[in-house]
SENU-881759 format. One record per atom (N, C-alpha, C, O): residue number from 1; residue in one letter; x, y, z. Coordinates in steps of 0.02 Angstrom, whole numbers, m for minus. Example, Ala and Ser with C-alpha at 12.3 -4.5 7.8 and 13.67 -1.06 7.14 Angstrom:
<rs>
<r k="1" r="a" east="660" north="m284" up="390"/>
<r k="1" r="a" east="615" north="m225" up="390"/>
<r k="1" r="a" east="660" north="m165" up="390"/>
<r k="1" r="a" east="712" north="m166" up="423"/>
<r k="2" r="s" east="642" north="m112" up="354"/>
<r k="2" r="s" east="684" north="m53" up="357"/>
<r k="2" r="s" east="645" north="2" up="394"/>
<r k="2" r="s" east="670" north="57" up="402"/>
</rs>
This chain:
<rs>
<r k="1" r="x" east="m1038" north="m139" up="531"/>
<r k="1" r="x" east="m1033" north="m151" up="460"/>
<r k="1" r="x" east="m1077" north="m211" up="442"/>
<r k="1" r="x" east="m1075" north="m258" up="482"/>
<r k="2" r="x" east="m1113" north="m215" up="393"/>
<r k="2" r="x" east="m1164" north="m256" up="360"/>
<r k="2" r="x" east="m1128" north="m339" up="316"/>
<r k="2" r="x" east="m1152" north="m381" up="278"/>
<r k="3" r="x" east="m1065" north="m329" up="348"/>
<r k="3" r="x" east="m1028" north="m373" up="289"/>
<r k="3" r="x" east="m1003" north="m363" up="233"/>
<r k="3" r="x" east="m993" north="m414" up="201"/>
<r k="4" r="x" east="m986" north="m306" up="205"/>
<r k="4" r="x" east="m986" north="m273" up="141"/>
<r k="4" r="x" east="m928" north="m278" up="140"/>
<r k="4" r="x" east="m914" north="m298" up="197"/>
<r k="5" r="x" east="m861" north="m272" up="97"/>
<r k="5" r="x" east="m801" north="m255" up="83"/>
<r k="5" r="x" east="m786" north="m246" up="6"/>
<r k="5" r="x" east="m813" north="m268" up="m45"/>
<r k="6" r="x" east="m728" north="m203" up="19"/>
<r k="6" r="x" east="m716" north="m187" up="m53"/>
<r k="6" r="x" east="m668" north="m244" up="m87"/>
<r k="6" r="x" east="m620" north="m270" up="m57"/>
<r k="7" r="x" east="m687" north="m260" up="m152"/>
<r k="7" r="x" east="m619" north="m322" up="m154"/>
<r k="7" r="x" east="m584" north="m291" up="m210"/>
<r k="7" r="x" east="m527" north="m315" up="m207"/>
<r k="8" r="x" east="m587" north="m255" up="m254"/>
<r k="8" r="x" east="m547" north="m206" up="m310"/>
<r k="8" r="x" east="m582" north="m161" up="m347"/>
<r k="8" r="x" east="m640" north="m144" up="m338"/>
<r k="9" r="x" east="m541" north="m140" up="m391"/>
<r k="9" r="x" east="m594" north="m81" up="m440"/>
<r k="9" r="x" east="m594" north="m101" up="m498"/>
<r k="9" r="x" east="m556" north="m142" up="m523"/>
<r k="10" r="x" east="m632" north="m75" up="m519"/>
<r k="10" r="x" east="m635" north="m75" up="m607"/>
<r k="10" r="x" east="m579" north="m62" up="m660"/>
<r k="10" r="x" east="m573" north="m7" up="m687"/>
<r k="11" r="x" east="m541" north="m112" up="m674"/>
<r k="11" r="x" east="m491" north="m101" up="m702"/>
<r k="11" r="x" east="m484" north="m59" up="m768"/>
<r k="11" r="x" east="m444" north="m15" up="m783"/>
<r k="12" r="x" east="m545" north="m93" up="m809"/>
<r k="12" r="x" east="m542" north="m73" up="m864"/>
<r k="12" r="x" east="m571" north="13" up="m868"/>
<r k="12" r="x" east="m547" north="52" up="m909"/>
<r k="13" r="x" east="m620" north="31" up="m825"/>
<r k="13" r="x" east="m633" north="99" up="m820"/>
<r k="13" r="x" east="m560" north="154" up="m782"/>
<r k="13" r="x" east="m552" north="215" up="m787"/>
<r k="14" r="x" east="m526" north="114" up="m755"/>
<r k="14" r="x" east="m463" north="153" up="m741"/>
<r k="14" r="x" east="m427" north="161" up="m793"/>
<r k="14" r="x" east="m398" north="215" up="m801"/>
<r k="15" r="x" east="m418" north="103" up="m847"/>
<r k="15" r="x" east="m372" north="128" up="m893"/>
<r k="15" r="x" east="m424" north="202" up="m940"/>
<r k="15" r="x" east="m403" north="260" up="m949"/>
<r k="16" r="x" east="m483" north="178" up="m959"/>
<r k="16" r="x" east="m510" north="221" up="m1007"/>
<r k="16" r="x" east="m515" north="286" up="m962"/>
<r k="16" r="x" east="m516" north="339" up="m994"/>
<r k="17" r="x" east="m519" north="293" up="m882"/>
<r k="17" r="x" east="m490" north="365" up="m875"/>
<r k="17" r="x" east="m420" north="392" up="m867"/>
<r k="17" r="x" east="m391" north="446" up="m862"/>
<r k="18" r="x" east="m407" north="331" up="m868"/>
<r k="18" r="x" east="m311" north="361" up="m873"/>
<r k="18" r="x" east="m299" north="372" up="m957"/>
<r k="18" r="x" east="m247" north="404" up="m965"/>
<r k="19" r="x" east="m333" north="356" up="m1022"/>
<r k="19" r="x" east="m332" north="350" up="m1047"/>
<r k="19" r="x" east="m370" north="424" up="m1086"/>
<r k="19" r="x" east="m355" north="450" up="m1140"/>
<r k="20" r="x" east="m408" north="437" up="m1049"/>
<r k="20" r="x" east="m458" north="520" up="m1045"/>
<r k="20" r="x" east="m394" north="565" up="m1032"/>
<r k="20" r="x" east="m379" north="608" up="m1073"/>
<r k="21" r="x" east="m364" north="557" up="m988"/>
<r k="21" r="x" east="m336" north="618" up="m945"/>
<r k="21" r="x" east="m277" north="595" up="m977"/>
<r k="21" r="x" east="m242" north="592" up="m926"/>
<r k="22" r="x" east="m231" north="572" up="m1032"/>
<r k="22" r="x" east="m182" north="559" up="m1087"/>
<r k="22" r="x" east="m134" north="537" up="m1054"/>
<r k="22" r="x" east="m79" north="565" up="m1058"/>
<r k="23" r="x" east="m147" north="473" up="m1010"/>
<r k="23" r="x" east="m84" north="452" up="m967"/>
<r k="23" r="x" east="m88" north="375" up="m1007"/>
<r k="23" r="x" east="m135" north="338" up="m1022"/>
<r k="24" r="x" east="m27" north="371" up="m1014"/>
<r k="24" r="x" east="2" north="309" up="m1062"/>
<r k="24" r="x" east="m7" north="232" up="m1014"/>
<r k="24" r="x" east="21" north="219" up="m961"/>
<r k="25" r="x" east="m45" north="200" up="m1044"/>
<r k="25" r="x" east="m73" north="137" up="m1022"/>
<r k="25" r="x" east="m33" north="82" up="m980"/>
<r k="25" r="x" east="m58" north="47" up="m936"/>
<r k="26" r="x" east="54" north="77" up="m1009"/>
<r k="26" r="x" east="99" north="54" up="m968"/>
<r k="26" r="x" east="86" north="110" up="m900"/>
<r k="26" r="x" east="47" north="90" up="m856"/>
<r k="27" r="x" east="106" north="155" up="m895"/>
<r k="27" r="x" east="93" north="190" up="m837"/>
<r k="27" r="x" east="37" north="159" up="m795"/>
<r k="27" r="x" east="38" north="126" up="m744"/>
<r k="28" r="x" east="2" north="174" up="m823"/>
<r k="28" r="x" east="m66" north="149" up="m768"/>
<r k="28" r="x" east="m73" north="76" up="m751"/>
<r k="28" r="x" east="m101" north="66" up="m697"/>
<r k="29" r="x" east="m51" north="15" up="m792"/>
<r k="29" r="x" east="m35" north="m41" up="m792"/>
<r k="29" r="x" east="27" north="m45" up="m744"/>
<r k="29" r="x" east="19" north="m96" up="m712"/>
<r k="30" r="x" east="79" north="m17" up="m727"/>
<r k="30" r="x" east="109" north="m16" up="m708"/>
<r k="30" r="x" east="110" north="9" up="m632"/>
<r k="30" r="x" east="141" north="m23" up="m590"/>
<r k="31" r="x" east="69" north="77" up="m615"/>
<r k="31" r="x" east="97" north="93" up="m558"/>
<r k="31" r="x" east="6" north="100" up="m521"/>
<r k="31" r="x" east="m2" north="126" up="m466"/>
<r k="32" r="x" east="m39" north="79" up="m553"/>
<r k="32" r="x" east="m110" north="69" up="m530"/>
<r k="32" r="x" east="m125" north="m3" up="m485"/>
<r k="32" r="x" east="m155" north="m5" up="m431"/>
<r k="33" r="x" east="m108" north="m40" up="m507"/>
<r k="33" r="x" east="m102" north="m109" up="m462"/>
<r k="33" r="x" east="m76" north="m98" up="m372"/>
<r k="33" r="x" east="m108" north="m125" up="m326"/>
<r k="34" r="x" east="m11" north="m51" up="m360"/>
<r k="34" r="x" east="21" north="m48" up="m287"/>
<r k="34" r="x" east="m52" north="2" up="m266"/>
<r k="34" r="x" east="m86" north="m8" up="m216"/>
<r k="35" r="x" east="m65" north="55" up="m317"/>
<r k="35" r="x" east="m105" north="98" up="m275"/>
<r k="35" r="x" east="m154" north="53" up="m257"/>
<r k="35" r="x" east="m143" north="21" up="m206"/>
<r k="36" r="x" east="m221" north="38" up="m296"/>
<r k="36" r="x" east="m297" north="m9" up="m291"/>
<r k="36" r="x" east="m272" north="m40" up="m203"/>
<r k="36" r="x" east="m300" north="m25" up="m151"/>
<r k="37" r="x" east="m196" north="m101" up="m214"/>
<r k="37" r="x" east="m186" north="m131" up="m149"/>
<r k="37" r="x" east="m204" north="m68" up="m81"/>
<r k="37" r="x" east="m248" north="m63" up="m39"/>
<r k="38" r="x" east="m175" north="m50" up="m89"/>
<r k="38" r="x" east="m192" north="m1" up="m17"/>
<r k="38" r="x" east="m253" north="38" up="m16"/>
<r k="38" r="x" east="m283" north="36" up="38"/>
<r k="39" r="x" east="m283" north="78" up="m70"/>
<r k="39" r="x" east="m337" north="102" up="m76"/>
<r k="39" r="x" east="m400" north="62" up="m20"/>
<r k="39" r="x" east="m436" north="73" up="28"/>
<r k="40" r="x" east="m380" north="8" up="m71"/>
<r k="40" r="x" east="m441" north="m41" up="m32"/>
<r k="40" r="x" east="m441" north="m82" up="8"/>
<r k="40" r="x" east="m489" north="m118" up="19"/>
<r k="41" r="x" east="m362" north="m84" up="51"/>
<r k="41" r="x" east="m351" north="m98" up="119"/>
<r k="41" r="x" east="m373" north="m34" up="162"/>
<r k="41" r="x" east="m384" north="m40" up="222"/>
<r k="42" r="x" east="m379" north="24" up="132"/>
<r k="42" r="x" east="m381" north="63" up="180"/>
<r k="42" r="x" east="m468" north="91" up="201"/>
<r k="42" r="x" east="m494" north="110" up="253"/>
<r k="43" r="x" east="m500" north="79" up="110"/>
<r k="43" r="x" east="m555" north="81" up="120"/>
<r k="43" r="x" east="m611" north="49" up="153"/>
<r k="43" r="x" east="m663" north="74" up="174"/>
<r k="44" r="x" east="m582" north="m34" up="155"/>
<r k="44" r="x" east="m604" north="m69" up="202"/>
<r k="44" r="x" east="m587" north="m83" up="272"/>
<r k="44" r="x" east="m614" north="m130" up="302"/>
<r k="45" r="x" east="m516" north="m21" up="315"/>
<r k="45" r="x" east="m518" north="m39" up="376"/>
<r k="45" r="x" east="m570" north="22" up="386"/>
<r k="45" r="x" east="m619" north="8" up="421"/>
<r k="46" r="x" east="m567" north="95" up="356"/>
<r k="46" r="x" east="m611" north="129" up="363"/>
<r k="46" r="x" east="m704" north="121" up="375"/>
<r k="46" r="x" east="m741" north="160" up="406"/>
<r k="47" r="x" east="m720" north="59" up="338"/>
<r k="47" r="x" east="m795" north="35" up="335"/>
<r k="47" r="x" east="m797" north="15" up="404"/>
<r k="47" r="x" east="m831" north="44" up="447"/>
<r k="48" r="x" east="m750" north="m48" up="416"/>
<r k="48" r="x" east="m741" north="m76" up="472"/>
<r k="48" r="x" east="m754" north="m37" up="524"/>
<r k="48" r="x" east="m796" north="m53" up="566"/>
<r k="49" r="x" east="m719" north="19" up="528"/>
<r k="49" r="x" east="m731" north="45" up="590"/>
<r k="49" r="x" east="m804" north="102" up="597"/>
<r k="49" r="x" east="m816" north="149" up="636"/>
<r k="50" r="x" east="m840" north="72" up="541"/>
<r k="50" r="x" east="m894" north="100" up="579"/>
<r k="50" r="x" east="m901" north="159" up="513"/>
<r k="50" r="x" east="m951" north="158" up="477"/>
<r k="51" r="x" east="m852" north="203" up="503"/>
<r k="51" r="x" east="m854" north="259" up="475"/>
<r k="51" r="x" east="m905" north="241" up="371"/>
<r k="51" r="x" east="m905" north="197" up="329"/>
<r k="52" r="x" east="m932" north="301" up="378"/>
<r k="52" r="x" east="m986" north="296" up="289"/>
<r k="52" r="x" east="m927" north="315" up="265"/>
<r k="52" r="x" east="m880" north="318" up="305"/>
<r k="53" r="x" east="m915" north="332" up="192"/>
<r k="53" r="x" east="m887" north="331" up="139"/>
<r k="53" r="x" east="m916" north="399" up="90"/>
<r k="53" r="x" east="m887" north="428" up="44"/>
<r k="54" r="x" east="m987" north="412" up="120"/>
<r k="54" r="x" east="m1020" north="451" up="75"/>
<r k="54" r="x" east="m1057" north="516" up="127"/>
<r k="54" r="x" east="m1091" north="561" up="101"/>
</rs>
C-alpha cells in the first residue's frame, strides 16, 4: 500500500442520495454515521492487505 487510507465519505452527497432515493434525512443522519465507521474500517484493512478496490 502507497500510504493511502480512507478517512470518511462525503456526507453531504449521502444525504442528497438518501435524499434521491426518498429516505428521510433523520434516518440517514441517524443510522449512516455506525455504517461509514465500519465501511471504512473495513475498506482500509482491505487496501492494507494488498487487495485493489477497483
Amino acid at each position: 500500500m502507497s500510504g493511502s487510507a480512507v478517512i470518511g465519505w462525503d456526507m453531504g452527497a449521502a444525504l442528497q442520495l438518501g435524499a434521491a432515493l426518498g429516505i428521510s434525512p433523520v434516518a440517514i443522519a441517524e443510522l449512516l454515521p455506525p455504517i461509514e465507521a465500519v465501511m471504512v474500517r473495513k475498506i482500509n484493512e482491505y487496501m492494507q492487505a494488498g487487495s485493489s478496490l477497483t
